[in-house]
N, C-alpha and C positions, 0 to 999 in steps of 0.2 A: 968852698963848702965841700965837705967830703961825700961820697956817691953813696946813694941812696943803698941798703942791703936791707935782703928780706932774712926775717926771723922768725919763730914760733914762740908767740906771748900766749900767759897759764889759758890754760884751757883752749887751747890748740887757732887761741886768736891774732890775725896778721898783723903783723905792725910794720911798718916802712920806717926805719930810723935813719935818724942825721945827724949831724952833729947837733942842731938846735931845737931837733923836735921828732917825736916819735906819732904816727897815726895809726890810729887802730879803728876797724870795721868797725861799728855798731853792731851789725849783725852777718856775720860771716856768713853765713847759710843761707836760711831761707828768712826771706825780710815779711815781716807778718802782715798783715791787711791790704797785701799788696795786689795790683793786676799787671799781667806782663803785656808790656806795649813796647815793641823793639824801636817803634819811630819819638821814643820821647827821650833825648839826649841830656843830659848835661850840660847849663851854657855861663863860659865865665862875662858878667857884663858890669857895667857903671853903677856904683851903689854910693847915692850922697858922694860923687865926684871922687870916687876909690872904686878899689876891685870888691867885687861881690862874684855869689853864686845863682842862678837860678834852674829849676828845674830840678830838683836835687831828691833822689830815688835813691841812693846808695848813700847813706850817715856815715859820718866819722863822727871821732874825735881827734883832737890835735895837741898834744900835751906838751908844753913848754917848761924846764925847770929853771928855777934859781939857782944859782950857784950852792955846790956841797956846804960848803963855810954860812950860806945864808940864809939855807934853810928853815921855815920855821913849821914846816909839815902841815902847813893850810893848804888849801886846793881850791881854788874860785870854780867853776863851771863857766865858763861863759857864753852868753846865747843872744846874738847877734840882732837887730832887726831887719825890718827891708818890709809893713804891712801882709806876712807871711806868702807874697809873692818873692821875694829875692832875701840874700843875705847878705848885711853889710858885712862880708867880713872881715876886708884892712882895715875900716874905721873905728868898728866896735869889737874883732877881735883883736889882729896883729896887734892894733895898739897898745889895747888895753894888755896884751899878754907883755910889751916891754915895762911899760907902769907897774906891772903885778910883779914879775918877776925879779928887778930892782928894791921891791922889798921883800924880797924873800919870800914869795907865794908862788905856788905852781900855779900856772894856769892854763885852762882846757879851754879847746873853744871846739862848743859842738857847732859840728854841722849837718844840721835837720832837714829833713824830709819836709817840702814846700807842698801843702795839700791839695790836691789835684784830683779828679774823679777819675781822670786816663789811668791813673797809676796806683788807687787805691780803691777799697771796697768801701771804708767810712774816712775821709777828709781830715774829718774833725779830730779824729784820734789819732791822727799818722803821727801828727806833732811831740804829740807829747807819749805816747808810745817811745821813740826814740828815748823822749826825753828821762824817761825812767828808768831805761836800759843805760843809758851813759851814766848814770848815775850808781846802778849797781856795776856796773864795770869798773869804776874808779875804784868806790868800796871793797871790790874782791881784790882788785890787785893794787891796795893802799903799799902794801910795803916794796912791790918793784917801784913803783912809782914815789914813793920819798917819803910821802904825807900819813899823817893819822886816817884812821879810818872814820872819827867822831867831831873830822874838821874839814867835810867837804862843803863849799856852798853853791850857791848860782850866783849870777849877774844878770838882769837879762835886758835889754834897752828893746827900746817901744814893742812893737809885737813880739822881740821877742822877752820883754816882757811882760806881755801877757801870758807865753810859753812858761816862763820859769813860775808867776804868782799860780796858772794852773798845777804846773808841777806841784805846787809848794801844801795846795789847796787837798789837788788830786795824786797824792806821791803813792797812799797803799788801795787805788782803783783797780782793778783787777781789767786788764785789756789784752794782756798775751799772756800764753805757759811760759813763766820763768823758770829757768832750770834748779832756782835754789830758793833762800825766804831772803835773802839780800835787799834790805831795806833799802827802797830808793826815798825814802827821806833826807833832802837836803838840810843839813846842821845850821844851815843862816841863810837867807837871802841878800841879794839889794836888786832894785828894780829903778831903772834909768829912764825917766820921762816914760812911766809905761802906760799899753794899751791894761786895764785890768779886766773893764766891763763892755758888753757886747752889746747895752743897752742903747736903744739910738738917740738918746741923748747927750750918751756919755763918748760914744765910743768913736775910733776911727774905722768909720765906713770902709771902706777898702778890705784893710784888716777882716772886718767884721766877715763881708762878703766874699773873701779870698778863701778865709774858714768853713763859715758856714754855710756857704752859699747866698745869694742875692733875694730867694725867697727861706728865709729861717721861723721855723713856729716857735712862738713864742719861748714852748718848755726850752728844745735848744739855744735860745740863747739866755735863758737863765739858766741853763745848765752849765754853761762860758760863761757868763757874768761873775766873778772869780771871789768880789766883794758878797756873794752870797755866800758863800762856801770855809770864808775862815774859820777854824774852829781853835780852839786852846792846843792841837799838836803841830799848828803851822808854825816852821819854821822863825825864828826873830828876825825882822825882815827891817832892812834900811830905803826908803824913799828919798827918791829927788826927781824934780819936777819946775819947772817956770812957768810963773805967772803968764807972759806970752808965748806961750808955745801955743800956735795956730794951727797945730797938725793933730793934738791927743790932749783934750780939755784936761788940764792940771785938777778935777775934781775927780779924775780917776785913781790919785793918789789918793786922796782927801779920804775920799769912800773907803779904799782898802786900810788906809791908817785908821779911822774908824772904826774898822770891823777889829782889826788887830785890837786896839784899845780895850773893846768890849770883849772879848776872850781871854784877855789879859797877856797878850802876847808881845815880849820884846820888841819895841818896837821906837823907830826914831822917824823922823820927817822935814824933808827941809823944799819951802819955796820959795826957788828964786825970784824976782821980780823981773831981769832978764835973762836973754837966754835961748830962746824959741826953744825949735824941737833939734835932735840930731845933731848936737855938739860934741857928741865922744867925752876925749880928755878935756876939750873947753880950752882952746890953745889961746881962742882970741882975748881973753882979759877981763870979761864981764863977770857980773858976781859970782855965775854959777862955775867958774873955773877951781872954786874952794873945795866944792862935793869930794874929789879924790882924796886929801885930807881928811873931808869933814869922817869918809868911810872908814879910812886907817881907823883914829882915832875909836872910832863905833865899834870898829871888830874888836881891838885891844880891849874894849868895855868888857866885850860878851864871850871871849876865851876863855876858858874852864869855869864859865860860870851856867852859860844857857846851851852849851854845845856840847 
């Protein structure tokens, strides 16, 4: 691998490139909603028997390209889980970014800000703060980076897809001074066995309480409960989901394909019968190992038609 060299990307943002991948700050400057606590480090640890992040105060993103010849100038977003205490990132990013880039899709894989009260003034927004910012960051600088500017999407697996359905929900919320009108509206979704709703009957506790905290009044978390909030500008969004997955009730899909239906929003759905939670690409053979296909297939639907 050839050694890391620093450069100056548009608007005076850092990138560290390599031969396989270029990362750039989130937020070079000042990181908004933040509280400064010098004792709260960065730690790499075990995520679903892979490397993961936790602790994570300083965002990136990490952009991966396809080959020039293979180019088809899509852009996935992808947004890892870990119950928004950790990030899976080998399993639901690196991976997914060799998957993605084999067909000719760039693939990003943010890595978000874990919501913590030490290190934030509101928790709840850290997440997706970020998550809006990587998204006009991709958008502004579409053409060093390869892609259309009208073909960016998300992926996001369990909490963090609950991150990406609020994006999707909450993309023109107004939460930090953005320096331009740079739509962070994602062009498509998919959401991978996700958390959507904060409700406690639906949702994964953890998650729930990682976010919101362990006592949440009711508004907030139907503020998070993400199946309220579809409206007819959400994104065309792809589901998958298993019937046994014992970690994130598969009616967390159910409800947000539902809502999608009812606004009339693009939208597909598929539940496995097996499967559990936290299978990534699905190496082991059960049904839900098709979902990678079944998404090829879906995006090729919805190119130049709903994007």
């Amino acid at each position: 691998m050839k050694p890391f060299v620093i450069a100056v990307f548009s608007a005076c943002l850092l990138i560290e490139i390599s031969a396989q991948k270029e990362i750039i700050k989130i937020w070079p400057d000042t990181v908004p909603n933040s509280l400064q606590n010098k004792n709260y480090k960065e730690q790499e640890i075990e995520a679903w028997g892979r490397m993961g992040w936790a602790r994570v105060s300083n965002p990136e993103i990490h952009i991966y390209k396809p080959s020039p010849s293979n180019n088809k100038h899509i852009a996935v977003i992808l947004i890892p889980g870990g119950a928004y205490y950790r990030i899976a990132f080998e399993k639901e990013g690196i991976d997914m970014t060799k998957w993605l880039t084999q067909k000719g899709i760039t693939a990003i894989i943010l890595k978000y800000r874990l919501p913590n009260d030490s290190i934030m003034k509101d928790k709840a927004i850290g997440p997706l703060q970020d998550a809006q910012e990587a998204v006009r960051i991709v958008r502004r600088n579409a053409a060093h980076i390869g892609i259309a500017p009208n073909k960016i999407g998300v992926m996001g697996f369990s909490a963090g897809g609950h991150l990406a359905s609020t994006l999707c929900t909450r993309f023109d919320k107004k939460l930090y001074s953005s320096k331009d009108t740079v739509s962070a509206r994602p062009d498509f979704a998919a959401l991978i066995y996700p958390v959507i709703s904060m409700k406690k009957e639906l949702t994964h506790m953890g998650s729930m309480e990682n976010l919101l905290g362990i006592i949440a009044s009711d508004s907030l978390i139907a503020a998070f409960s993400n199946e309220l909030h579809v409206s007819r500008n959400t994104p065309p969004t792809f589901l998958v989901h298993s019937a046994d997955d014992g970690a994130v009730n598969y009616l967390n899909s159910i409800e947000y394909f539902k809502a999608l239906n009812k606004n009339n929003v693009k939208s597909e759905l598929h539940i496995y019968p097996t499967g559990g939670h936290g299978y990534g690409l699905a190496y082991q053979g059960q049904t839900e190992k098709n979902w990678t296909a079944s998404f090829i297939e879906w995006l090729k639907s919805i190119e130049n038609k709903s994007m």
